[in-house]
C-alpha positions as CSV (number, residue, x, y, z in Angstrom):
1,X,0.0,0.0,0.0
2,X,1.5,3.6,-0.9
3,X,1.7,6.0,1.4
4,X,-0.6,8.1,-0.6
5,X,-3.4,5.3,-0.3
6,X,-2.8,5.3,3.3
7,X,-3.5,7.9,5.8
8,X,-3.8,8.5,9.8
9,X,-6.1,5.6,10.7
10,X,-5.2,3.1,8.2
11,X,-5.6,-0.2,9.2
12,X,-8.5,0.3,12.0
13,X,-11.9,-1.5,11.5
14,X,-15.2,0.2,12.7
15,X,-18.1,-1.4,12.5
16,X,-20.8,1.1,12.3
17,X,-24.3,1.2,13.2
18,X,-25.7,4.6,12.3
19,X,-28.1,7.0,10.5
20,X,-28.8,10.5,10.1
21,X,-25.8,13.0,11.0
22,X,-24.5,12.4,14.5
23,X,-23.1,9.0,14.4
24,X,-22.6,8.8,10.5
25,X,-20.1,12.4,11.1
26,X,-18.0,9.9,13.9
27,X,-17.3,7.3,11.3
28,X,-17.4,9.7,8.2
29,X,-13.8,11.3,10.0
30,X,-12.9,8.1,10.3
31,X,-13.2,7.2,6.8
32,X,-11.5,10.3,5.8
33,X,-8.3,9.2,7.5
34,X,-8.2,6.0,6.0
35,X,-9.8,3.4,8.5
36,X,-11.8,0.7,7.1
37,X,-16.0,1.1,7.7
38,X,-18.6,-1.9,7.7
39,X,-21.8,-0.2,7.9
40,X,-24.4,-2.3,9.2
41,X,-27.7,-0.9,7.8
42,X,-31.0,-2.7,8.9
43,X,-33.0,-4.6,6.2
44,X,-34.8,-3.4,3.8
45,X,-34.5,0.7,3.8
46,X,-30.8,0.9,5.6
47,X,-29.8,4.7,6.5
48,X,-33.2,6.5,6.6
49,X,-31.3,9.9,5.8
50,X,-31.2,7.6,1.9
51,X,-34.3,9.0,1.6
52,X,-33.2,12.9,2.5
53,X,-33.4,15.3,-0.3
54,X,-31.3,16.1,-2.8
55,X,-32.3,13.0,-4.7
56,X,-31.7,11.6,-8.2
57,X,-32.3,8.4,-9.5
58,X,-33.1,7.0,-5.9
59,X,-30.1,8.1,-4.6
60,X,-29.9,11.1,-2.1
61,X,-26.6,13.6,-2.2
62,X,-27.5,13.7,1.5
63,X,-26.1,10.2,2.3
64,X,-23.3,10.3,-0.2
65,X,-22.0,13.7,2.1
66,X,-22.5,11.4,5.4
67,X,-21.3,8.2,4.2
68,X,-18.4,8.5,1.7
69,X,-15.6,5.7,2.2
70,X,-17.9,3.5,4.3
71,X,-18.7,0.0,3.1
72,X,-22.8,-1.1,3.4
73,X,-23.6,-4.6,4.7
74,X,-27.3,-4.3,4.8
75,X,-29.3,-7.4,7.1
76,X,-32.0,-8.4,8.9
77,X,-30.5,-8.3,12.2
78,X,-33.4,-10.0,13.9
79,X,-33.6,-12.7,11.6
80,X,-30.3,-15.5,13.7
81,X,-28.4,-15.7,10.5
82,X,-28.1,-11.7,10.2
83,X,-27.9,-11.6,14.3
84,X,-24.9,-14.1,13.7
85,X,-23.1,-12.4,10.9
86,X,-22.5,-9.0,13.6
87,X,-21.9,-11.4,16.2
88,X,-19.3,-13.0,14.3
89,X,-17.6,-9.4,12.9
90,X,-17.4,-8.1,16.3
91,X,-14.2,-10.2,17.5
92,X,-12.3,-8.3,14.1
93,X,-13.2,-4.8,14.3
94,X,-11.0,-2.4,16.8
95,X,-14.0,0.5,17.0
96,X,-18.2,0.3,17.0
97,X,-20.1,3.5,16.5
98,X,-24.0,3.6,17.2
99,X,-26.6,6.3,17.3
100,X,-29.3,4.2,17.9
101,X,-32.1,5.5,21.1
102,X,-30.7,3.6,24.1
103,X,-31.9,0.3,25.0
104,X,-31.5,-0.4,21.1
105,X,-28.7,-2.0,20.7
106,X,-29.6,-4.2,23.6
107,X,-32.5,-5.4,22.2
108,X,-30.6,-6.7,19.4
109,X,-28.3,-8.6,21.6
110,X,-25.0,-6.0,21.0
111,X,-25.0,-3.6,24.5
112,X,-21.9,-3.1,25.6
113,X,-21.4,-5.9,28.1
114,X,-22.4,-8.4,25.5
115,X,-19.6,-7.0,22.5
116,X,-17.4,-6.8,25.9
117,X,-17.5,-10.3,26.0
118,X,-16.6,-10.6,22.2
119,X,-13.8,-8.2,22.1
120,X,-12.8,-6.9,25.1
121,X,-10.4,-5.1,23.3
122,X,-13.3,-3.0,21.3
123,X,-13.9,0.7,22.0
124,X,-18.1,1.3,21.6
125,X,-19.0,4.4,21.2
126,X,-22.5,5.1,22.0
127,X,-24.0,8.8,20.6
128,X,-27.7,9.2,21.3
129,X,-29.4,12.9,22.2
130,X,-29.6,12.5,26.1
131,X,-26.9,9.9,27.5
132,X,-27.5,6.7,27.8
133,X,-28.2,7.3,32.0
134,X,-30.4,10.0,33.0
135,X,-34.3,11.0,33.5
136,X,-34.4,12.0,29.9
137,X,-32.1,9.5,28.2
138,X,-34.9,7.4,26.7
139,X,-37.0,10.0,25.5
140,X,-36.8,10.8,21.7
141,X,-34.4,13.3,20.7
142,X,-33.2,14.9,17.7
143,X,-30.2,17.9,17.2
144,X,-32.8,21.1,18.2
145,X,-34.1,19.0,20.8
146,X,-31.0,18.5,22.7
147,X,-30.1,22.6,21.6
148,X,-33.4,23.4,23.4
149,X,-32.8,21.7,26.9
150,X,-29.2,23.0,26.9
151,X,-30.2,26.6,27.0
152,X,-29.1,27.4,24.0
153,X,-32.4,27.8,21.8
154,X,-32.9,30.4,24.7
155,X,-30.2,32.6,23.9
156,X,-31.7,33.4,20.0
157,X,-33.7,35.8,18.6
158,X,-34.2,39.3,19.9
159,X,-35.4,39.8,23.4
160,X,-39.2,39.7,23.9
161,X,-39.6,38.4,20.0
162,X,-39.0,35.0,18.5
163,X,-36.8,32.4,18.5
164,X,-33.8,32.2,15.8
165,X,-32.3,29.3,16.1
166,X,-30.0,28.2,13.6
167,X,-31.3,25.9,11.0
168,X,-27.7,23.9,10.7
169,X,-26.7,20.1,12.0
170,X,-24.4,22.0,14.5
171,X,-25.5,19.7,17.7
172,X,-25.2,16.4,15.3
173,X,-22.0,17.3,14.3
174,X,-20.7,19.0,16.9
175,X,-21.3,16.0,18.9
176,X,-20.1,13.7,16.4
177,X,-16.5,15.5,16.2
178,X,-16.8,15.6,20.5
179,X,-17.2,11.6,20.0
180,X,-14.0,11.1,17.3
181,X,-12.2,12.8,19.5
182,X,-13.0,10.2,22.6
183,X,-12.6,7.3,20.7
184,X,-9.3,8.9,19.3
185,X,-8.3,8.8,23.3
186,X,-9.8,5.7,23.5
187,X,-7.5,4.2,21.1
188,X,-4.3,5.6,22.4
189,X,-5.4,4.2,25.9
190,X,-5.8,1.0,24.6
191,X,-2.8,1.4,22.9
192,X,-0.8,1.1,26.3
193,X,-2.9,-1.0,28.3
194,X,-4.8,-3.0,26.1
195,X,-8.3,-2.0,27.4
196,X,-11.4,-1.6,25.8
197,X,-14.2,0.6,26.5
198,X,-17.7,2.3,26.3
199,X,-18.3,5.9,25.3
200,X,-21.2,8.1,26.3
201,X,-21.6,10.9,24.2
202,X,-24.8,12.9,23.9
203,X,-26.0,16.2,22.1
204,X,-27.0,17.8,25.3
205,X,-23.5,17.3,26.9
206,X,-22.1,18.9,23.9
207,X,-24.2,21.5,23.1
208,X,-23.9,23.0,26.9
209,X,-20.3,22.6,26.0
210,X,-20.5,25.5,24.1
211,X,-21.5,27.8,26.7
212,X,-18.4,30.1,27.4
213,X,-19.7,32.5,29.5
214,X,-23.3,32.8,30.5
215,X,-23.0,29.8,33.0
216,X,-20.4,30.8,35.2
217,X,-21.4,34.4,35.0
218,X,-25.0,32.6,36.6
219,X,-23.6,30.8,39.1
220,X,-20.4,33.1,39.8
221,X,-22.5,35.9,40.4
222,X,-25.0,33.7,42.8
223,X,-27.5,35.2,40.4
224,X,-27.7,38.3,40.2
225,X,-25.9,38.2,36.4
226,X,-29.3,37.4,34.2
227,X,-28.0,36.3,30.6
228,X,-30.9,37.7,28.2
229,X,-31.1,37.4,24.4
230,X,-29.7,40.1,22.7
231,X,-30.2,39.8,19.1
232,X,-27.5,40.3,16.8
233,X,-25.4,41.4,19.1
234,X,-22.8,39.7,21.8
235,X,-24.8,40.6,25.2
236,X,-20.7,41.0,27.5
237,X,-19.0,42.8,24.2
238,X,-19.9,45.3,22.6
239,X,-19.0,46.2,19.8
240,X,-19.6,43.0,19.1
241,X,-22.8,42.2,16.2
242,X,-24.4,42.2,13.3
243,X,-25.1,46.0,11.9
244,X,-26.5,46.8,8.5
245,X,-24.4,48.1,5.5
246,X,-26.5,49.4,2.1
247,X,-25.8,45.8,0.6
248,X,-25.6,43.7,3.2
249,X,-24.9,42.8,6.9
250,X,-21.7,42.7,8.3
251,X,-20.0,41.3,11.4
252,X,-17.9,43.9,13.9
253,X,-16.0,42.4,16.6
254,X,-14.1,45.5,18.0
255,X,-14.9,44.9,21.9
256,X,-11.1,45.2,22.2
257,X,-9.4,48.5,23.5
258,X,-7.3,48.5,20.7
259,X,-9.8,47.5,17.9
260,X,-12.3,49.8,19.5
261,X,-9.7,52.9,19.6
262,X,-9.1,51.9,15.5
263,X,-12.4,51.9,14.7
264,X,-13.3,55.5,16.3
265,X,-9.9,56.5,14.2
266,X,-11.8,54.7,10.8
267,X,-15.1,56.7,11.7
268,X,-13.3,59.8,12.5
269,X,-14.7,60.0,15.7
270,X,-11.2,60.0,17.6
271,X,-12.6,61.6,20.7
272,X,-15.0,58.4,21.6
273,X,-11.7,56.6,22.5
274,X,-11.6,58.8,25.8
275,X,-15.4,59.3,26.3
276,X,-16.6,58.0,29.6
277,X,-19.7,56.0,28.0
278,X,-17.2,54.1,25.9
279,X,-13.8,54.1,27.6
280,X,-13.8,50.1,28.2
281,X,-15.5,46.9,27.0
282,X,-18.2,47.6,29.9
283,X,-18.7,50.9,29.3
284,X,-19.5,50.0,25.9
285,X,-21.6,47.3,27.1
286,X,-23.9,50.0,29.2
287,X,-23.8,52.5,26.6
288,X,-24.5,50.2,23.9
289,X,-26.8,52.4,21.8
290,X,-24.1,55.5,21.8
291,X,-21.7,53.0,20.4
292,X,-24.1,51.5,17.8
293,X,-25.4,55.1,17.1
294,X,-21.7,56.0,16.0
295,X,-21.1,52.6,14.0
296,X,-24.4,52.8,11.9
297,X,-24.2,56.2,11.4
298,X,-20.4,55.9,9.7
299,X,-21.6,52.5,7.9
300,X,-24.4,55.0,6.5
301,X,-21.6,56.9,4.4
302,X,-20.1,53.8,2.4
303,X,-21.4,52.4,-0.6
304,X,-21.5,49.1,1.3
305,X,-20.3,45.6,2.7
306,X,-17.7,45.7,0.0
307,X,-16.4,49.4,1.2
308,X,-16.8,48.9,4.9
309,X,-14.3,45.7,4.7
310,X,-12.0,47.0,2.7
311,X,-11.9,50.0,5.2
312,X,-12.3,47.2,8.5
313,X,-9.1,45.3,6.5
314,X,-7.0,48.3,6.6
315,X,-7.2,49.1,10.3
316,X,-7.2,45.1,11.4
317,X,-10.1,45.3,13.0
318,X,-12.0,41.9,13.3
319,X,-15.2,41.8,10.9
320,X,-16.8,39.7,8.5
321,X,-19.5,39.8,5.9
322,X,-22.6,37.8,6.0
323,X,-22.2,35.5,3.4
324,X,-25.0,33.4,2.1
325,X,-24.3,29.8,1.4
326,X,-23.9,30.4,-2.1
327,X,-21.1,33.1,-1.4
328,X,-19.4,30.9,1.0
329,X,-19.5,28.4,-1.6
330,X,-17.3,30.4,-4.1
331,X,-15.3,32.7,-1.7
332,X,-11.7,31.8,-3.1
333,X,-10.5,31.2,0.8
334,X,-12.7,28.2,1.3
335,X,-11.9,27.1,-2.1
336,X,-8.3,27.4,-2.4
337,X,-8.5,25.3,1.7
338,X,-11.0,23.0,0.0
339,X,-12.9,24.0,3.1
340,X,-15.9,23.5,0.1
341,X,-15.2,20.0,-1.6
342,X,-16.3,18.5,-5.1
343,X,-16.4,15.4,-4.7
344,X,-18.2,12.5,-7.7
345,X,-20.7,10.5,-7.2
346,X,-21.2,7.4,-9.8
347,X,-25.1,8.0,-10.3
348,X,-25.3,11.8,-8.9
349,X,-22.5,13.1,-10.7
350,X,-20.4,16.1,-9.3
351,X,-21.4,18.4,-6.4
352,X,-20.0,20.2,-3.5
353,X,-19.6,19.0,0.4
354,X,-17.9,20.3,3.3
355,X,-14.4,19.7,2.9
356,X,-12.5,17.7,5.2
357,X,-12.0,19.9,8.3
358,X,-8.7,18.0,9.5
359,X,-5.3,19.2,8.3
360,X,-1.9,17.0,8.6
361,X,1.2,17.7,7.2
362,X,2.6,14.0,6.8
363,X,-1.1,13.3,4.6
364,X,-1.8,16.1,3.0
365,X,-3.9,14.4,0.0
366,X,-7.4,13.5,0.7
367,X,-8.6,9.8,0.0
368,X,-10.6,9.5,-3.1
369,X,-14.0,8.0,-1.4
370,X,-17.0,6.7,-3.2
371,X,-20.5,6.5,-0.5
372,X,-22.4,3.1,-0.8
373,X,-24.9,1.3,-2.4
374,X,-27.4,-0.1,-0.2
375,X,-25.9,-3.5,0.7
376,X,-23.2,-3.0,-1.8
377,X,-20.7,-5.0,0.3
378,X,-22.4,-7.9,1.4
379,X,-20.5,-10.4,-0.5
380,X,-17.1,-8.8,-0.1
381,X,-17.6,-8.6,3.9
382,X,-18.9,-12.0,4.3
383,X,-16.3,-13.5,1.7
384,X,-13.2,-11.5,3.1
385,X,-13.8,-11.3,7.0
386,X,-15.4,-14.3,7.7
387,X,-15.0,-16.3,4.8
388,X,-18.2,-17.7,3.8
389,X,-18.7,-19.3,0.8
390,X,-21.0,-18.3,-2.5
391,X,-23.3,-21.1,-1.8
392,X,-23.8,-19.5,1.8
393,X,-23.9,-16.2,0.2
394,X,-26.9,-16.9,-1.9
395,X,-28.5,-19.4,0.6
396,X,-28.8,-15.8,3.0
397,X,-29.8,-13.9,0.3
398,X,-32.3,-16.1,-0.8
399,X,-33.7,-16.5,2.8
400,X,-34.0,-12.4,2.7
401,X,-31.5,-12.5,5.8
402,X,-29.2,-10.0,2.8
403,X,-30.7,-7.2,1.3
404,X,-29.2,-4.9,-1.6
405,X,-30.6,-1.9,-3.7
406,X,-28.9,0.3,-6.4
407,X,-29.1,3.9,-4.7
């Protein structure tokens, strides 16, 4: 094997039981740095995000972006033959990933105690919405579920008004990348003592991750610190939010002294530096609608987005224009850091994904990947890791225990 065929995980096997976003981003990483993916998809339908839009001919773009680099081995699981088969793989893989509701996995004979038994040597990673311990961990759950109980659906929109929350997988695959990177330090722990594991990961867990003030200003303060919503702008910084150009919107981050004393230099209002309302980051905060005041009145002399950055680029001052997804798509950064990825499909064709967010200097070529065909692997999985015969082959697909489509 070249080194250019090989990459950071080379030589791992996962077996993978998951749909959707969550689970399948654990595993799609995985792929991406070269380990090997069985992904066990449940007779007849498989992955139910193979039905998720865009489609064409049957197969949806959707799935290829989760799944590329994964090999399908699609069963009846409940049927012994199909229960078997997983039974049998577990012993050879190094890594199981499943986003199945808890109690799931169980059912179908494979909680962690009983793969323990297999493989002790097996890291399981388990990804579900609320833990797999807790009052809420077997209700149903889903990404803005999980966003909503951690607080965080609370903090959008404008105070008083409506919730905004973002319409983006960020909890799925947040929580995804949270889970590589424990079964990552899984590995490396098995590595040195030989010990296997299980892995708890939950959206909830992450997505209160992402809190970075507002909780310890709650419980720091005993209190008295009430975090509100705030709209488009950061609640502790200020400047810090979205304000309006003639063309657009446009990001301001200048909460800093020295950004802040820049900025009143750009607007040619020099004497703001040393004004009382505005002479520090809470000042500002107080005083909020001078600062704003002085921002949107200077943004309403420039043509636009495109004048206000290059003016914001000049001075350093931290800023950004709000892109839409098209714009992203074809800004020359993400392009030239293949942050956006084409990638080909053999029945879609080509289309763009998120690139590969991972960067290493000893593998910097990407692995050309191809998703799946439902139950495209069967026959290779059963032949080459646990060497069953074409009569045995057929005799399971005849009995409906192996189950194959072309999308």
């Amino acid at each position: 094997m070249t080194k250019q065929s090989q990459h950071m995980l080379s030589g791992y096997k996962v077996l993978d039981f998951t749909q959707y976003v969550a689970g399948p981003t654990v595993t799609k990483l995985m792929a991406e740095m070269g380990a090997e993916i069985i992904k066990v998809e449940l007779a007849p339908k498989g992955d139910l995000c193979r039905n998720f839009p865009y489609i064409k001919d049957n197969r949806s773009a959707y799935f290829v972006q989760q799944n590329r680099g994964k090999l399908s081995l699609c069963l009846d699981i409940k049927h012994p033959s199909g229960n078997a088969i997983v039974r049998d793989l577990i012993p050879l893989v190094d890594v199981i990933v499943q986003n199945y509701a808890p109690g799931v996995m169980a059912r179908m004979g494979f909680d962690y105690e009983s793969v323990r038994a297999l493989n002790p040597r097996v890291i399981m990673c388990s990804v579900s919405t609320f833990g797999q311990q807790g009052p809420l961990a077997h209700q149903p759950g889903y990404d803005f579920i999980g966003q909503a109980y951690a607080g965080v659906t609370s903090l959008s929109g404008e105070e008083g008004g409506d919730y905004y929350p973002p319409i983006l997988a960020i909890g799925d695959v947040s929580t995804g990348v949270h889970a590589y990177a424990a079964v990552a330090t899984a590995l490396l722990h098995r590595e040195r003592t030989g010990q296997g594991q299980h892995l708890d990961l939950s959206l909830l867990d992450s997505y209160f991750h992402y809190h970075d003030g507002a909780v310890e200003l709650i419980s720091a303060s005993h209190g008295e610190f009430k975090v509100r919503r705030t709209g488009n702008h950061v609640g502790i910084l200020s400047p810090a939010g979205i304000y309006r150009t003639k063309t657009g919107g446009l990001w301001i981050l200048a909460f800093q002294d020295n950004h802040w004393a820049n900025l009143c230099r750009l607007m040619n209002r020099p004497e703001l530096i040393s004004d009382p309302r505005c002479v520090d980051n809470a000042a500002r905060v107080t005083n909020r609608a001078v600062v704003n005041e002085a921002i949107n009145g200077w943004l309403s002399t420039l043509s636009g987005t495109e004048e206000a950055v290059a003016k914001l680029q000049e001075m350093h001052i931290p800023h950004a224009p709000v892109l839409t997804v098209e714009q992203a798509m074809a800004h020359p950064h993400l392009r030239q850091r293949r942050t956006v990825r084409t990638v080909h499909d053999r029945i879609i064709g080509d289309f763009q994904v998120p690139g590969f967010p991972l960067r290493f200097s000893e593998f910097p070529e990407e692995l050309e990947l191809e998703a799946p065909l439902l139950g495209e692997h069967n026959r290779r999985i059963l032949h080459d890791y646990l060497h069953y015969s074409d009569d045995q082959i057929e005799r399971l697909e005849r009995e409906g225990v192996l189950h194959s489509a072309p999308y």
